[in-house]
N, C-alpha and C positions, 0 to 999 in steps of 0.2 A: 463349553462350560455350561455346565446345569445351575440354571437359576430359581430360588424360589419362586411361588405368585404369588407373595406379595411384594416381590423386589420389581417383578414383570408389572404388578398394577401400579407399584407406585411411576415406574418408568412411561408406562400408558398415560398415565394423570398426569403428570411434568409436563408429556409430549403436548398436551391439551391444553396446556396454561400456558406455555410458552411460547406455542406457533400462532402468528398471528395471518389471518387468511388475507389473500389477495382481494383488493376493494374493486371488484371487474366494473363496478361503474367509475373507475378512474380511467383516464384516455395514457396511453402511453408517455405525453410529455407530465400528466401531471405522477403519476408512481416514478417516473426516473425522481424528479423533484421531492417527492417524499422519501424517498431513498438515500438521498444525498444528504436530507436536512437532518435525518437519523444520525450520518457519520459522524456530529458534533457530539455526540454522545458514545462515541466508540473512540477506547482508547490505545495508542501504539505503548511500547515496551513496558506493558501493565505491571511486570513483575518485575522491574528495574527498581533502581533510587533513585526518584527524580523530583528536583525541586519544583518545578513548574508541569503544568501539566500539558498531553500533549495528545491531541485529538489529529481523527483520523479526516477529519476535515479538515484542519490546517494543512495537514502534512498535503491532501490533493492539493489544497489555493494553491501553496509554495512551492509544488512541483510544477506546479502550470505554471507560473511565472517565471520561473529558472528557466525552462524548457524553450519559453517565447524566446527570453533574455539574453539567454545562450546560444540558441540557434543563430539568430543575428553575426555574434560575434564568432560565431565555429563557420559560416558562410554554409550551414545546412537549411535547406527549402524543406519549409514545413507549407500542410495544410492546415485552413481551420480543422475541420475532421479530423488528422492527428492532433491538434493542439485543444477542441475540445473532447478529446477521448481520454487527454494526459490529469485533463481535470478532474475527470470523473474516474480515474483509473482503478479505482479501489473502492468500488460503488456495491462491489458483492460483497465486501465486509460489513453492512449494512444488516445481511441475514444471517454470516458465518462466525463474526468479530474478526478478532484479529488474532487470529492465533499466531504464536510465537515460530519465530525463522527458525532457530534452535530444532523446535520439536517437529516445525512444516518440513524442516529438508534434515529432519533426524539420520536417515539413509533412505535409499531408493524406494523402502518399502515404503516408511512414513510419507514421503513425496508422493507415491501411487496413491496411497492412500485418500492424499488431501484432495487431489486434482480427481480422484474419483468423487469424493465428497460435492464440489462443485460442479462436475458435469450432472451430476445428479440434481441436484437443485435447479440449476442452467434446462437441464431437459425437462424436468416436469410444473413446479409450481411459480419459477421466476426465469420463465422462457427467454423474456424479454433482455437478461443481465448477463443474457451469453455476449450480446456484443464486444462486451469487457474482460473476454479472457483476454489471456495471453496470446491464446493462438487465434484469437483472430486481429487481435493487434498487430501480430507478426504478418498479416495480410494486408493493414490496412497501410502500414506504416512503409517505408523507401530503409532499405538496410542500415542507413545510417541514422536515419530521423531514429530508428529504432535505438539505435546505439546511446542516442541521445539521452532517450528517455530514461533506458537504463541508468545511464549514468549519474541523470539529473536527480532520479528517486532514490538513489543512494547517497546525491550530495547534501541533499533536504533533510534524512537522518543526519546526514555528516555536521551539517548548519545548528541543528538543533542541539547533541550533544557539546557545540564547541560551547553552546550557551551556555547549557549547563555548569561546561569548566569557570567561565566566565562568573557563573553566582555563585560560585561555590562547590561545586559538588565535585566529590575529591574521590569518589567512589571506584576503582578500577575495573569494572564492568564499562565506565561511561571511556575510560582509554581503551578498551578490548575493540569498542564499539567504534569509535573514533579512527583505530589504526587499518582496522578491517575494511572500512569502508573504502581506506587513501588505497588499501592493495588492491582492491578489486576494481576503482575505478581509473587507478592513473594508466592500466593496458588500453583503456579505449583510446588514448592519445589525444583528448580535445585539449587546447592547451591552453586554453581560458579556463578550465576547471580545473588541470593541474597546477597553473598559479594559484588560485587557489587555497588549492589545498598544502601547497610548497608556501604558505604565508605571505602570498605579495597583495593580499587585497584582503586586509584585514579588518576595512570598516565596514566588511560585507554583516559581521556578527557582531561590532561595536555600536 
């Protein structure tokens, strides 16, 4: 596609306003922490109806605390290192946002596409936030702690939208989001989360 230059400068000049450089006199614990404190300002399902609002910091706290909470009760042996990597799991949205699941895993191309997006950032100006892919989580994690995780970052949406129903919001994107979650996550079989989600622990979101 042929672009004009003035379409090219204005995209040069964006690029320039918006990218903000690495502070190399930062030590590595303090940019993780800059990073993270950024997430309170990044928001999950931006393009939903949603009464309350919902950051991508909360969503990490609350997946860490499930993750602790549930491991316990599913008798899976976590480490600290898996249990604070769960924390910070979504610490690259920090530089990418949050772009939407819909368009990330649109088909295989979309999905190439994002996880090239990330290795690219990951490889050159934010070396350090490679930790927090996925594949290396998939190294650091015991096959099931992984299972866990999975599960637990899907029940943390799941927790959230039950809110929602709870204040109101009648909107059927917030049931799409709700039913989708119960399918994908009752195959991993932890059966403290399919109570759950099967309504036996109901003052988990009262």
């Amino acid at each position: 596609m042929n672009h004009s230059k003035d379409y090219e400068q204005t995209m040069k000049r964006n690029h320039v306003v918006h990218t903000e450089y690495t502070d190399t006199k930062l030590n590595y614990a303090e940019l993780i922490f800059k990073h993270l404190r950024s997430l309170k300002h990044g928001y999950r399902l931006s393009n939903k109806p949603l009464i309350q609002s919902y950051t991508v910091a909360e969503h990490c706290y609350y997946t860490g605390l499930l993750f602790k909470w549930l491991s316990c009760k599913e008798n899976v042996i976590i480490t600290e290192e898996e249990l604070l990597w769960v924390f910070q799991h979504d610490i690259l949205e920090s530089v990418t946002g949050d772009l939407l699941l819909p368009a990330k895993s649109f088909n295989s191309k979309t999905k190439s596409y994002w996880e090239s997006i990330e290795k690219e950032l990951t490889n050159e100006t934010y070396i350090y936030l490679s930790y927090y892919s996925d594949k290396t989580g998939k190294q650091i994690f015991t096959p099931r702690a992984w299972e866990l995780f999975k599960a637990v970052d899907l029940l943390e949406l799941w927790l959230f939208c039950k809110e929602e129903q709870m204040l109101g919001n009648k909107h059927r994107v917030i049931r799409v989001i709700i039913q989708n979650c119960k399918n994908i996550i009752f195959p991993f079989e932890f059966h403290s989360i399919n109570n759950i989600l099967g309504g036996e622990i109901e003052e988990l979101w009262t």
